[in-house]
C-alpha positions as CSV (number, residue, x, y, z in Angstrom):
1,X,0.0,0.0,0.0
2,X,3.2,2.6,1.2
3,X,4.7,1.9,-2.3
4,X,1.9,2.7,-4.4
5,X,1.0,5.8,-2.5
6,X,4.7,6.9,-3.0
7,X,4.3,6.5,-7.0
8,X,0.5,7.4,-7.2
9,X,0.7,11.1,-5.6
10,X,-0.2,13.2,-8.3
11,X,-2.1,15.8,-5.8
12,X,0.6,18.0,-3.9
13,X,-0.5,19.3,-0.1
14,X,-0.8,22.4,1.0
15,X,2.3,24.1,2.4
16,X,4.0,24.2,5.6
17,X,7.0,26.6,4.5
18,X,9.3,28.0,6.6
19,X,8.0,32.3,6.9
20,X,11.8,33.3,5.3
21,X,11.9,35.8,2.1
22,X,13.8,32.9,0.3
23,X,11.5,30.3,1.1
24,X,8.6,32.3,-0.3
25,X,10.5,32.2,-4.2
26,X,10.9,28.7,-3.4
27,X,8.0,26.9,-2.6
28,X,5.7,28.7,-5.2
29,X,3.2,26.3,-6.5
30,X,3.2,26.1,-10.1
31,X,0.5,27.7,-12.2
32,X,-0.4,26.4,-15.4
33,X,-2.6,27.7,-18.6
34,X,-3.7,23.7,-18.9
35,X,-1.9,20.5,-17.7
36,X,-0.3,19.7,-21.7
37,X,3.3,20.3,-19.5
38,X,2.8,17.7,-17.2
39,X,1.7,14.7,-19.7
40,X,4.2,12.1,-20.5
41,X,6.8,9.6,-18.8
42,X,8.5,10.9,-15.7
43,X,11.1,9.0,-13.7
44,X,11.5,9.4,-10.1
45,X,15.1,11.2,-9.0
46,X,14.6,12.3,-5.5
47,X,11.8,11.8,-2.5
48,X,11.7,13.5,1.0
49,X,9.3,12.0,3.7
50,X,7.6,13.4,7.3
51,X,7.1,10.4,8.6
52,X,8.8,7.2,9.5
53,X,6.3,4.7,7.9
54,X,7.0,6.7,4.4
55,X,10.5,7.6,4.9
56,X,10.5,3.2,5.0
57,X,8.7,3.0,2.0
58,X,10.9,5.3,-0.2
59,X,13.8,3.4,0.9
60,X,12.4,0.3,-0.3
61,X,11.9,2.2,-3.9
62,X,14.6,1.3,-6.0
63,X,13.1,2.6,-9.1
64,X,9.8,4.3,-10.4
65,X,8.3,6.3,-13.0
66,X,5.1,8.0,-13.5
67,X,2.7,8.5,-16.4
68,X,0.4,11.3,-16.7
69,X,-2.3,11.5,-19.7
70,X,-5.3,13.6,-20.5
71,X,-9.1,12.3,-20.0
72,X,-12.0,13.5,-21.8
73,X,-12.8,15.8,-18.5
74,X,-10.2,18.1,-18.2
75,X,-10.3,18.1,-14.8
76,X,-9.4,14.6,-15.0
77,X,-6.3,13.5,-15.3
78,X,-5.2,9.3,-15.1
79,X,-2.0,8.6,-13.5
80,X,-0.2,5.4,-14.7
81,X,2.7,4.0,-12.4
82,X,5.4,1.5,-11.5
83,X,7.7,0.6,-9.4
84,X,10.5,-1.9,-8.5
85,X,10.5,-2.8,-4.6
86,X,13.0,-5.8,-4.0
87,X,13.4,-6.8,-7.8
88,X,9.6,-6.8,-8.1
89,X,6.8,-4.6,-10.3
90,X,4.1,-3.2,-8.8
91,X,2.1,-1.2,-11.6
92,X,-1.0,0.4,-11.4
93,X,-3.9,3.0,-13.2
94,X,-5.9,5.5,-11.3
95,X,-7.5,8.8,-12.2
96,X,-6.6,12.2,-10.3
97,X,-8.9,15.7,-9.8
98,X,-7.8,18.7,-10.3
99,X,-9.0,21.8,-8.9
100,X,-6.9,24.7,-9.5
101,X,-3.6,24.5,-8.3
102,X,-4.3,21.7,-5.7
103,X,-4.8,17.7,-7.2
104,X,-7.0,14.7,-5.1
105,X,-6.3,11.2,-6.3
106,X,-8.2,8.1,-3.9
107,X,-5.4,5.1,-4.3
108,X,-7.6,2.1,-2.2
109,X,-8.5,3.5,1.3
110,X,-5.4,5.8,0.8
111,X,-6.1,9.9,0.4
112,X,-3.9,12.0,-1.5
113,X,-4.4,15.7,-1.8
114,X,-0.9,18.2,-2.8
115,X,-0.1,21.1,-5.6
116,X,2.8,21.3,-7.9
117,X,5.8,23.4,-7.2
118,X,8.2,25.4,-9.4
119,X,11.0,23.9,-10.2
120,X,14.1,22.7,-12.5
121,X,13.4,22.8,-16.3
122,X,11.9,19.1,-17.3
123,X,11.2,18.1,-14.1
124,X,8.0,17.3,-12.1
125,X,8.5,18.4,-8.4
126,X,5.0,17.8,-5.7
127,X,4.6,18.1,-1.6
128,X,1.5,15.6,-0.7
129,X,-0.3,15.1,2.5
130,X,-1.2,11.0,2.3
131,X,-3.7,9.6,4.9
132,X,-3.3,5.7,5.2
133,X,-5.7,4.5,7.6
134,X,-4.4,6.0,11.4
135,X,-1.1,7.5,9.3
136,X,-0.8,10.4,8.2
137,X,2.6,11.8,6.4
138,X,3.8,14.3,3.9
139,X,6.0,13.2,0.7
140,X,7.5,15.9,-1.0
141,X,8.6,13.8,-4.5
142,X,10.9,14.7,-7.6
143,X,10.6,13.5,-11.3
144,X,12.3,14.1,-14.5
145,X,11.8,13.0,-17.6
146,X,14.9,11.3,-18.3
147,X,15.6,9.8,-14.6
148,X,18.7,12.4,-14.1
149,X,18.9,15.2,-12.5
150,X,21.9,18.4,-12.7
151,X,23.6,18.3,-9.8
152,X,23.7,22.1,-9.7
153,X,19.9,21.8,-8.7
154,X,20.3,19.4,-5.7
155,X,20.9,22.6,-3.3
156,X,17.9,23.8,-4.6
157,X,15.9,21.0,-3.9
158,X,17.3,20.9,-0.6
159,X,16.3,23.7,0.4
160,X,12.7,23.1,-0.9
161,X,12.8,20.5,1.9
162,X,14.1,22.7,4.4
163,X,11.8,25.3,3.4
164,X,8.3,23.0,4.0
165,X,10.0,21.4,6.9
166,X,11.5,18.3,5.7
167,X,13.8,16.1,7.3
168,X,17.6,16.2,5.7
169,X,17.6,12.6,4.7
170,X,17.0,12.2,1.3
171,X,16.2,8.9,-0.8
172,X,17.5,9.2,-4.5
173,X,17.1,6.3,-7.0
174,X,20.8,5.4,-8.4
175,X,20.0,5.6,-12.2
176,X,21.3,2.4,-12.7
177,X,18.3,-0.1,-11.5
178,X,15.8,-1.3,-14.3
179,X,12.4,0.5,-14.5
180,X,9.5,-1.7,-14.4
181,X,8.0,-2.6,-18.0
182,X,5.4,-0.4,-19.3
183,X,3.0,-2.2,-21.4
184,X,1.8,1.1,-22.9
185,X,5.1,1.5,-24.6
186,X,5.6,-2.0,-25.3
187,X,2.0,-1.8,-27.2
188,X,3.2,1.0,-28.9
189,X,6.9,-0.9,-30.1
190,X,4.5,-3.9,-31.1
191,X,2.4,-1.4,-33.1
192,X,5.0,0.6,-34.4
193,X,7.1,-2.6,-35.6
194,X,3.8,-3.8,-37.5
195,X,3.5,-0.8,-39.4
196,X,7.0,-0.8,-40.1
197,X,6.4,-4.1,-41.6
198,X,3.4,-3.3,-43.5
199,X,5.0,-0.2,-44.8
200,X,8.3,-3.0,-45.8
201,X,5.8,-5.3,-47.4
202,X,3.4,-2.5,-49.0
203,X,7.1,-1.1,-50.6
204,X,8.3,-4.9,-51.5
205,X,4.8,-5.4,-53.2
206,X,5.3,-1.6,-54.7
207,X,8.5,-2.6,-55.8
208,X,7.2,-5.7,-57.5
209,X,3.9,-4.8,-59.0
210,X,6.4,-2.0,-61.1
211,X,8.4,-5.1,-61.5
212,X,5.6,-6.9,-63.0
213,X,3.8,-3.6,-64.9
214,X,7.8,-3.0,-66.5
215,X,7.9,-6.9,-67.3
216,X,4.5,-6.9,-68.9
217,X,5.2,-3.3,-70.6
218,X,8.7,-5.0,-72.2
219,X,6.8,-8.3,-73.4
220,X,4.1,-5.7,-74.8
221,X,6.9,-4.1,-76.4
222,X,8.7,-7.4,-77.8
223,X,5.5,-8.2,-79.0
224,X,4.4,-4.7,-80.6
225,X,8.4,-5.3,-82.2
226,X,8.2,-8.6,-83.5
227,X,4.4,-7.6,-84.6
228,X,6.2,-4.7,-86.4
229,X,9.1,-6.9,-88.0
230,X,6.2,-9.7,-88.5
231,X,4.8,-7.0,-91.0
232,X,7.5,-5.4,-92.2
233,X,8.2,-8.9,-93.8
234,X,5.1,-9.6,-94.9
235,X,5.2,-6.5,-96.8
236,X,8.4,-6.9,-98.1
237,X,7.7,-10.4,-99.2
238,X,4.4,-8.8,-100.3
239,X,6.4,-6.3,-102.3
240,X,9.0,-8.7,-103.6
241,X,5.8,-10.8,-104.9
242,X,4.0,-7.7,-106.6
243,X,7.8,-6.9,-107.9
244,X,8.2,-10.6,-109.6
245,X,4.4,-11.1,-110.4
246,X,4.9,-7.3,-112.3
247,X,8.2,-8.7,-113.5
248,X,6.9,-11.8,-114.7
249,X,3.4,-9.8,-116.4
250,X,6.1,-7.2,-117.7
251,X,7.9,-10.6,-119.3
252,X,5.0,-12.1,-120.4
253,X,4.0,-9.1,-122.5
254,X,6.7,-8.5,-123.9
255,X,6.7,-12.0,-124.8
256,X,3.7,-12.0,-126.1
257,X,4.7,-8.5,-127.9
258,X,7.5,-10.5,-129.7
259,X,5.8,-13.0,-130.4
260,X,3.0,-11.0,-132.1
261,X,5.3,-8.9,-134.0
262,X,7.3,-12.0,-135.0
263,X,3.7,-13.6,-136.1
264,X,3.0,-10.5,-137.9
265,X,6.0,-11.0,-139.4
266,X,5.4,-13.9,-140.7
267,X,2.1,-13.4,-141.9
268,X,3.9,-10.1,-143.8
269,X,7.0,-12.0,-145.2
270,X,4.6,-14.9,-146.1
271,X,1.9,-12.4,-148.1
272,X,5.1,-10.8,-149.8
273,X,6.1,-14.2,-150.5
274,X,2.7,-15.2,-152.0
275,X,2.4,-11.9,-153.5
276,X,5.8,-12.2,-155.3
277,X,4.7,-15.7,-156.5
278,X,1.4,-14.4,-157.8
279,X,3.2,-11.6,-159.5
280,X,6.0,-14.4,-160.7
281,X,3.3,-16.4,-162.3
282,X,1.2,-13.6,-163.5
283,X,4.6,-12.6,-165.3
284,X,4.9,-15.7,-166.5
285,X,1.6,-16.5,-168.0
286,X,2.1,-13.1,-169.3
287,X,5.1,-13.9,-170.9
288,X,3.9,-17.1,-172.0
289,X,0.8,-15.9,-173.8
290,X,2.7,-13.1,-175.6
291,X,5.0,-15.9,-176.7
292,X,2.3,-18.1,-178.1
293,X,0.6,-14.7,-179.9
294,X,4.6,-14.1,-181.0
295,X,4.3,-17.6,-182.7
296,X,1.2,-17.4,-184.0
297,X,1.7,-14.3,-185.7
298,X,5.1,-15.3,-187.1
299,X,3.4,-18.5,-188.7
300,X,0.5,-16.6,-189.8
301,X,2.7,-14.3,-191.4
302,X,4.5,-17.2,-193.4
C-alpha cells in the first residue's frame, strides 16, 4: 500500500514553508494555462518523507516512474505507475482531480491531496499530504523525464525541503536499477514494428507490381516489335511478290509483244512471198501468152 501511495501522488499538499523571504520564491506552486506540461513519462530522482512509515517506503523504492495523460474531462487527469520494490513490479492506473492549483487522487482506502511546485526545467516536483488508515505523512517527490537530475539543482531541492520542513535525509534512485516494463510502450513498439512491416511489405509489393507492370510493358513491347518486324516482312515479301508477279506480267507481254510482232512478221514475209509468187506467175503467164501470140503471128505471117 506505502509503495503505491509513494508512486500514485499526483495531488501535492498544501504548504507548511518556513516564513523566510527565500523560502517564499521557493516553494511557489506552479500555475499552469492547462496541464499539456505535465503529460508524458517521468522517472523518479529524489523523494523527501515526514514520517517514519513513508521515509521506510521510499527506501524500499529502487526505481519508479510515473505517467500522466489527459481524460475526456479536463479536470481529470489518469496517472499510470510502477515501481521496482526488492526486484519486483508493482504497476497500477488510477484517475486524479484537479482543482486549480491543488490535485485529489483516492489510491484504495489511501487519500492523496498536494499542488505542484516550481522547479528545475523538465522536471515534475509535488509536496502531498497521504492519509493511510491511522497515518498520516507528507511526501514531497521529484521526477524528470529522463531519470537524471543536474547536480547544480540538488541545493535547490534541498532547500525546498528545508523550506516545508522536511527532514535532511534524502532517498534518491541510483540511475542504474531497471524500471518496471510499461505495457503502454511495449504496445506502442508492437504497433509501431507492425507498421514498419506493412509499410516493408506494401514497398516490396510496390516494388514488385512495377516489376511486374515494367515486365508486362517490355513483353508488350517485344510483341508490338516482333508484330512490327512480323509486317514489315510480310510486306516486303508482299512487295517482292508484286515486284516478280509485275516482273513476270512485264515478261509475259513483252513475250507475247514479240511473239506478235514475230507472227506478224510472218504473216507479212509470207503475203510478200505469196504476192511475189502471184506476181512471178502472173509474169509468166504473161510472158507465155505473148509468146504463143509471137508464134502465131510469125506463122500466120509465113
Amino acid at each position: 500500500m506505502a509503495v503505491q501511495l509513494v508512486v500514485a501522488l499526483l495531488a501535492l499538499a498544501s504548504l507548511s514553508a518556513a516564513s523566510a523571504p527565500d523560502c517564499k520564491e521557493l516553494v511557489k506552486p506552479l500555475v499552469l494555462e492547462d496541464h499539456t506540461e505535465l503529460y508524458g513519462k517521468w522517472v523518479y530522482v529524489m523523494g523527501s518523507a515526514d514520517h517514519l512509515f513513508f521515509q521506510n517506503a521510499l527506501g524500499t523504492l529502487k526505481s519508479s516512474w510515473i505517467d500522466l495523460s489527459a481524460t475526456s474531462d479536463h479536470k481529470v487527469v489518469t496517472l499510470r505507475w510502477g515501481d521496482r520494490i526488492d526486484g519486483k513490479c508493482i504497476v497500477g492506473t488510477t484517475h486524479a482531480t484537479i482543482s486549480g492549483t491543488t490535485s485529489t487522487v483516492h489510491i484504495h482506502l489511501s487519500e492523496h491531496k498536494g499542488q505542484y511546485l516550481e522547479t528545475c526545467p523538465d522536471c515534475l516536483l509535488w509536496s502531498d499530504t497521504s492519509r493511510n488508515g491511522d497515518v498520516t505523512g507528507r511526501y514531497l517527490l521529484l521526477f524528470t523525464r529522463t531519470g537524471k537530475m543536474d547536480d547544480t539543482y540538488l541545493d535547490t531541492y534541498k532547500k525546498q525541503a528545508e523550506c516545508l520542513n522536511f527532514p535532511e535525509k534524502h532517498q534518491t534512485y541510483d540511475g542504474i536499477t531497471e524500471l518496471c516494463p510499461d505495457d503502454k510502450e511495449e504496445k506502442k513498439v508492437v504497433e509501431e514494428k507492425v507498421v514498419v512491416e506493412e509499410e516493408i511489405m506494401e514497398e516490396i509489393m510496390e516494388e514488385k507490381q512495377a516489376t511486374e507492370e515494367e515486365k508486362i510493358t517490355e513483353e508488350e513491347k517485344a510483341t508490338e516489335e516482333e508484330k512490327a518486324t512480323a509486317e514489315e516482312k510480310a510486306t516486303a515479301e508482299e512487295k517482292a511478290t508484286a515486284e516478280e508477279k509485275a516482273t513476270a506480267e512485264e515478261k509475259a507481254t513483252a513475250e507475247e509483244k514479240a511473239t506478235a510482232e514475230e507472227k506478224a512478221t510472218a504473216e507479212e514475209k509470207a503475203t510478200a512471198e505469196e504476192k511475189a509468187t502471184a506476181e512471178e506467175k502472173a509474169t509468166a503467164e504473161e510472158k507465155a501468152t505473148a509468146e504463143e501470140k509471137a508464134t502465131e503471128e510469125e506463122k500466120a505471117t509465113k
